[in-house]
C-alpha positions in Angstrom: 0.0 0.0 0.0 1.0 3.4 -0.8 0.8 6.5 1.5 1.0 10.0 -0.1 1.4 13.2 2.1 2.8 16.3 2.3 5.6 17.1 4.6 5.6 21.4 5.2 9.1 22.5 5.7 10.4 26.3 5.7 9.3 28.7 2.2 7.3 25.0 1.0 6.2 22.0 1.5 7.4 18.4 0.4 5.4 15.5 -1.7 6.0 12.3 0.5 5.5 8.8 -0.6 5.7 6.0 1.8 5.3 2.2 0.9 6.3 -1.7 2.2 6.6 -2.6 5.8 10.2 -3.1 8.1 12.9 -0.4 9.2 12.7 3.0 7.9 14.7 3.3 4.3 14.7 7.3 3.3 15.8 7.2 -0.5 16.9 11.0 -1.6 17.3 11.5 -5.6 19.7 13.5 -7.7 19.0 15.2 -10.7 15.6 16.7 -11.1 15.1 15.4 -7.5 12.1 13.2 -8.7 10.6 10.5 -6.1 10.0 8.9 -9.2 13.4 8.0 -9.7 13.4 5.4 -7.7 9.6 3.4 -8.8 11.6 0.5 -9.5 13.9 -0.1 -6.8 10.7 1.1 -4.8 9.2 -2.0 -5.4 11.9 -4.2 -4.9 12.9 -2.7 -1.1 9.2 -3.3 -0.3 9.3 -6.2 0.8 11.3 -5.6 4.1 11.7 -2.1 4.0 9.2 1.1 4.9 10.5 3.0 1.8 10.3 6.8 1.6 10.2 8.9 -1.1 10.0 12.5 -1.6 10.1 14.9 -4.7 13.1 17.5 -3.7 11.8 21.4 -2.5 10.2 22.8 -5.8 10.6 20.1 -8.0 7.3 18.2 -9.6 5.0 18.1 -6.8 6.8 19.6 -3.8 7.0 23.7 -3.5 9.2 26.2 -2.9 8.3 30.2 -2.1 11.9 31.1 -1.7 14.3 32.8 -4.1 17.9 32.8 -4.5 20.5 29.7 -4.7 19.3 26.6 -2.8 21.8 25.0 -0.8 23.4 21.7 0.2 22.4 22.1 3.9 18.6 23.3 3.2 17.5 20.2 1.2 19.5 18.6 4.1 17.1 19.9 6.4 14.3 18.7 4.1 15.6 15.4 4.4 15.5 15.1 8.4 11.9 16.9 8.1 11.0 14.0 6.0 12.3 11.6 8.3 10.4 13.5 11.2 7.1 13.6 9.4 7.3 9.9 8.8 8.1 9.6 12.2 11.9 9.8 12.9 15.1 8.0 13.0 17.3 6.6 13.3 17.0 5.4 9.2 18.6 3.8 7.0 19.6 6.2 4.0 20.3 5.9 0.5 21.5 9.2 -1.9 22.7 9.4 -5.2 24.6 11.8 -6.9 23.3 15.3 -5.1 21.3 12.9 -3.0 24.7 11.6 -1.4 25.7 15.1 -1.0 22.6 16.1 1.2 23.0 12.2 3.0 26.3 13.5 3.7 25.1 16.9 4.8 22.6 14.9 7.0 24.4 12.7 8.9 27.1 15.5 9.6 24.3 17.7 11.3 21.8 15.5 12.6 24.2 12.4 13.9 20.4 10.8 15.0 19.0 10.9 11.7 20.8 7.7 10.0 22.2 4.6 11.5 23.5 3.4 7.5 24.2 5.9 4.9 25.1 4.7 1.0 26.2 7.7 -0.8 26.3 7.0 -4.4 28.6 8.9 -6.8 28.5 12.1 -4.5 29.7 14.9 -6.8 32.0 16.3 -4.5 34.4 17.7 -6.7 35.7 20.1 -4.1 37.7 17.2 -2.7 39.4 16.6 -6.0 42.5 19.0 -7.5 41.0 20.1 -10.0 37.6 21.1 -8.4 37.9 24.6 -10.2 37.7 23.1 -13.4 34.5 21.4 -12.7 33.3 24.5 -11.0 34.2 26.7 -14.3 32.5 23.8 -16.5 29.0 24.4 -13.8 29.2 27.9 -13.8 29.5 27.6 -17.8 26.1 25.4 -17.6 24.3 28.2 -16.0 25.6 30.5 -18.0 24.1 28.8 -21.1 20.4 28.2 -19.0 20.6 31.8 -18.6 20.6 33.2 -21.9 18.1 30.6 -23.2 20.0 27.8 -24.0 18.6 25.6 -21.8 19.0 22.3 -24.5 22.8 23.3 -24.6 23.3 23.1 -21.2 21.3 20.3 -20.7 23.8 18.4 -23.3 26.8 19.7 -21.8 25.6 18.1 -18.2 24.6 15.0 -19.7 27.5 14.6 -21.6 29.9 14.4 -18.3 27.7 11.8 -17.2 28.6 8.4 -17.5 25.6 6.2 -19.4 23.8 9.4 -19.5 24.1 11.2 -23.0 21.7 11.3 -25.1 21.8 10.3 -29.2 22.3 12.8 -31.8 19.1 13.9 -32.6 18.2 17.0 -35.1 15.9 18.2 -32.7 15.1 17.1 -29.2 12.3 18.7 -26.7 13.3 18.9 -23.1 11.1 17.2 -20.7 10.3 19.1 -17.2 11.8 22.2 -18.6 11.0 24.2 -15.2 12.9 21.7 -13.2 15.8 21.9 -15.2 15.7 25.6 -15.0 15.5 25.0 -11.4 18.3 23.3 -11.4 20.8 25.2 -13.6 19.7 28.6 -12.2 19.3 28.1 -8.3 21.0 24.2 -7.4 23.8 23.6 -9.7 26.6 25.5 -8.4 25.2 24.7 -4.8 25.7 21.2 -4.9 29.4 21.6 -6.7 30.7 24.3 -4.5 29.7 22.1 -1.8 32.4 20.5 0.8 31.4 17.7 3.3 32.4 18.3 6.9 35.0 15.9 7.0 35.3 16.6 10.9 31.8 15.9 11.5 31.8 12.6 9.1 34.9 11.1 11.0 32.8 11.8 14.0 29.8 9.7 13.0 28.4 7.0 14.5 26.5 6.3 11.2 27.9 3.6 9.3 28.7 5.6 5.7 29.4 3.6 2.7 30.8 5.7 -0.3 30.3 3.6 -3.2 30.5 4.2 -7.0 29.6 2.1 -10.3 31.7 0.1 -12.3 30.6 1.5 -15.5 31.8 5.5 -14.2 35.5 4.8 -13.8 37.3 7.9 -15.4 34.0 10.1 -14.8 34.4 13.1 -12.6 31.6 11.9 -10.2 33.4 8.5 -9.5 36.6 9.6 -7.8 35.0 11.6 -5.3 33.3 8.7 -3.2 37.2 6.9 -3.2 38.5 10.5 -2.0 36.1 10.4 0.3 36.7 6.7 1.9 40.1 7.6 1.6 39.3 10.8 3.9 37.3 9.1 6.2 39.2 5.7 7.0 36.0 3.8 5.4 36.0 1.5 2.4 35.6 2.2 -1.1 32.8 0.1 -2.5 32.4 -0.3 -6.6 28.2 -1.3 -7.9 26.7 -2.5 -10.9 26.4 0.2 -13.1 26.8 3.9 -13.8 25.6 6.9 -12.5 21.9 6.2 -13.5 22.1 2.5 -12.3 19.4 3.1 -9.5 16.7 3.5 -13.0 18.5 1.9 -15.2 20.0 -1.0 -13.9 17.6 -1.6 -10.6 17.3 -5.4 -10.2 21.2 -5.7 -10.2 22.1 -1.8 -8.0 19.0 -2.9 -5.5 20.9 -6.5 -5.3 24.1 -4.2 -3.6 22.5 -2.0 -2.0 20.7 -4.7 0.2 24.1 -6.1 0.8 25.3 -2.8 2.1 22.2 -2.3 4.2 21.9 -5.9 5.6 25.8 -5.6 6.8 
């Protein structure tokens, strides 16, 4: 059985989906920050798992009255009012790609929130050396969003993105257009420019597995997560897959994940 809801946090309120039975298993998306994303691994965590969902602050069907960049640690916030509305922690937790980044964000400011924490392909190039260059390359994006090119940053994003670029087409329409220019105009940058409190993570008593796919070696969002094991004293973990494996690949990512929650 499904539950729907809405969860009201500051300047909005959240779309919450809630489904299967057995400990609490918050699931926080990347991209477009679509509950959606995860429909398929959804059902497959079911089965022992109270799975939340929830589309990100003014994405789809969640809302957002504020202006002005959105940051790392206010979708972070979002997240533990999720978890509060559904009715607390500790959870176990599961991010990819901007959704590890506000996992990480998480667990560094609310140590009760998570007991487990997967972070998938974090993109947190400030930990690399050559974070400015990916921080150029975003501001770039934004730049192109900006002045109406919207399709020519969309390319340029996808095209970094292991598994994730799209065929040469002669001409293309862009689905969820609004959330797009969402995120080039007000998350983007955000989410790059963001660095994870180290000092807090080595701190945790949440068990934090940085993990990456197989199919993104020699993509910029796969070195973080080993930078960050390597930062942390933790293991480095490899999945099936590539950055999109939780929809593209979910029978095989939901297969590791369960390992990494069951222990």
């Amino acid at each position: 059985m499904i539950s729907e809801s809405r969860c009201p946090v500051e300047d909005g309120e959240l779309y919450v989906r809630s489904t299967g039975e057995g400990p609490l298993l918050l699931l926080i998306a990347g991209g477009l920050g679509s509950a959606d994303t995860f429909r398929a691994m959804t059902k497959l965590l079911a089965d022992d798992h109270t799975v939340v969902t929830y589309d990100r602050r003014g994405h789809f069907r969640s809302t957002d009255t504020s202006t002005g960049p959105v940051s790392v640690p206010k979708q972070a916030d979002d997240a533990h009012a999720v978890l509060q509305h559904v009715g607390g922690g500790p959870a176990s937790v599961f991010g990819t790609s901007a959704g590890a980044l506000i996992g990480l964000d998480l667990v560094a400011r609310y140590p009760d929130a998570a007991n487990v924490l997967v972070a998938h392909e974090p993109p947190a190039v400030q930990l690399l050396p050559d974070a400015l260059g990916w921080l150029d390359e975003a501001n770039a994006q934004v730049r192109l969003a900006q002045a109406g090119d919207l399709m020519g940053a969309f390319k340029r994003f996808t095209d970094g993105i292991a598994g994730a670029a799209l065929p040469e087409l002669r001409a293309i329409r862009l689905p969820n257009e609004e959330d797009w220019k969402r995120l080039f105009g007000r998350e983007l940058a955000e989410i790059l420019d963001y660095l994870p409190d180290l000092r807090a993570l080595r701190r945790s008593t949440t068990e934090i597995f940085p993990v990456a796919g197989v199919g993104s070696r020699g993509h910029y969002h796969y070195q973080p997560a080993k930078v960050l094991a390597l930062e942390l004293g933790l293991p480095f973990t490899e999945v099936p897959g590539a950055h999109l494996a939780p929809q593209r690949n979910p029978a095989r990512f939901t297969e590791a994940l369960r390992d990494l929650l069951d222990g």
